[in-house]
N, C-alpha and C positions, 0 to 999 in steps of 0.2 A: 116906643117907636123902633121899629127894624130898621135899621141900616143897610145897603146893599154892597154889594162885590166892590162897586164900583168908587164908593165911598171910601172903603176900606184898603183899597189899592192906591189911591189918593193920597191916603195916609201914608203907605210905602214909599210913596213914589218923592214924599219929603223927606224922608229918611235918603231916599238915593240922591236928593239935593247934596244934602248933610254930607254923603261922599265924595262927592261931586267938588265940594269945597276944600276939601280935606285933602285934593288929591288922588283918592280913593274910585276905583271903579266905581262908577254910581248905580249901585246897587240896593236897594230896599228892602226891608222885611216889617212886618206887623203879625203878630197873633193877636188870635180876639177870642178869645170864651165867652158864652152869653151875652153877645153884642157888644163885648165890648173889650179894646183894646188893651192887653193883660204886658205886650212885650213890644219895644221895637228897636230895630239897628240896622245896622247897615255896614258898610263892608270897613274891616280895618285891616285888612293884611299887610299894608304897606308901612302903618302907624304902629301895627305889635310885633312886626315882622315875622309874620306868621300864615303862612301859606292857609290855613283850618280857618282862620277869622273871617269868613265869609259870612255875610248878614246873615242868611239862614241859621249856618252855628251860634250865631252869638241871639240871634232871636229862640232859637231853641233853650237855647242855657238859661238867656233869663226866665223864660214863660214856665222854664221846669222848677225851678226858682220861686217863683211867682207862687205856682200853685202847691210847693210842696210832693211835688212826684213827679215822676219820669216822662209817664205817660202822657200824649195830651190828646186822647183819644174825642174828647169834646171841644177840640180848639181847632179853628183854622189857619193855616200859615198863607197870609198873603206876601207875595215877593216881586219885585218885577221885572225880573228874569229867570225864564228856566232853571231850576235847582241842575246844578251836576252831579256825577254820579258820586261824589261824597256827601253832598246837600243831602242826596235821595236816601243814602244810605241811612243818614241820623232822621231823616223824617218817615221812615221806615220803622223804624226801632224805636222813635217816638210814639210811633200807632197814630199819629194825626188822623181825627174825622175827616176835613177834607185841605187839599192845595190848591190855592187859585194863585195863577201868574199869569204874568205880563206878556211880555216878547220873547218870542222862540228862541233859542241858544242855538242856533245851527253847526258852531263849532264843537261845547262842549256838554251839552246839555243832556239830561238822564234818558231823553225818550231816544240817541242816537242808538243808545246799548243797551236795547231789550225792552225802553218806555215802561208800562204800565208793572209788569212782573218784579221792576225793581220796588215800587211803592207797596206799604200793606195791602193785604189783599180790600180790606176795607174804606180804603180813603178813595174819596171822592176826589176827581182834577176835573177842575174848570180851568183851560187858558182864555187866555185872549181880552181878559181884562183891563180896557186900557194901553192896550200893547202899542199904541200907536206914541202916546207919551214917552212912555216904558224904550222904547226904543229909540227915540228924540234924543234921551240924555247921554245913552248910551254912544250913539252917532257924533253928537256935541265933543263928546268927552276923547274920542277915539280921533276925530278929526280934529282936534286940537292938540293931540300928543305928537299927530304927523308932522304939522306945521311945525312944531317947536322944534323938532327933528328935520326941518328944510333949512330952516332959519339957522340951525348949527354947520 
């Protein structure tokens, strides 16, 4: 059975729960090779103190991991928000077949500076999977940090 986008974003999209809890921008990541789920995380920057721990970085590392090379030219990274332009750079240099994401990054997101040229010239981007979830938690997570900052 083929799995779709949509399935596989779903999957992310527990992982940017998992953030969500942790304090962490709720961010998600999944790689899937041959249908099926090889890597997943989600954002720890605040937990490694580390600015790079972005779900993408850390789903890249495992899935390279995973497979025993660099490359994940037959794997797709689902996320559910626009990679920024360090996300794009390592999924770049990863050679990923394709990226599908969530909700648009209007602030810092890879397609502000240059979009598509920064990805391999080969990888397929689907957005807009989901993005309306994708952005739900994000909203959650942002208008709760405001209040806690009223309430001080």
């Amino acid at each position: 059975m083929i799995l779709t986008d949509a399935y596989f974003m779903r999957e992310a999209l527990k992982e940017a729960q998992k953030a969500f809890e942790k304090e962490e921008v709720p961010v998600g990541a999944v790689v899937v090779c041959d249908n099926r789920i090889i890597a997943r995380a989600h954002n720890l920057t605040e937990m490694l103190t580390d600015v790079t721990a972005h779900a993408e970085m850390q789903a890249i590392t495992a899935a390279a991991n995973h497979l025993g090379g660099k490359y994940l030219n037959q794997c797709t990274l689902y996320v559910t928000l626009e990679p920024c332009l360090m996300c794009a750079g390592a999924i770049f240099w990863a050679q990923f077949g394709r990226l599908v994401y969530g909700a648009d990054d209007k602030k810092r997101g890879y397609t502000l500076i240059g979009g598509r040229n920064i990805l391999h010239p080969k990888t397929e981007v689907v957005k807009g999977v989901e993005a309306g979830a994708s952005a739900k938690i994000l909203k959650l997570f942002f208008g709760s940090r405001r209040e806690d900052l009223r309430l001080n």
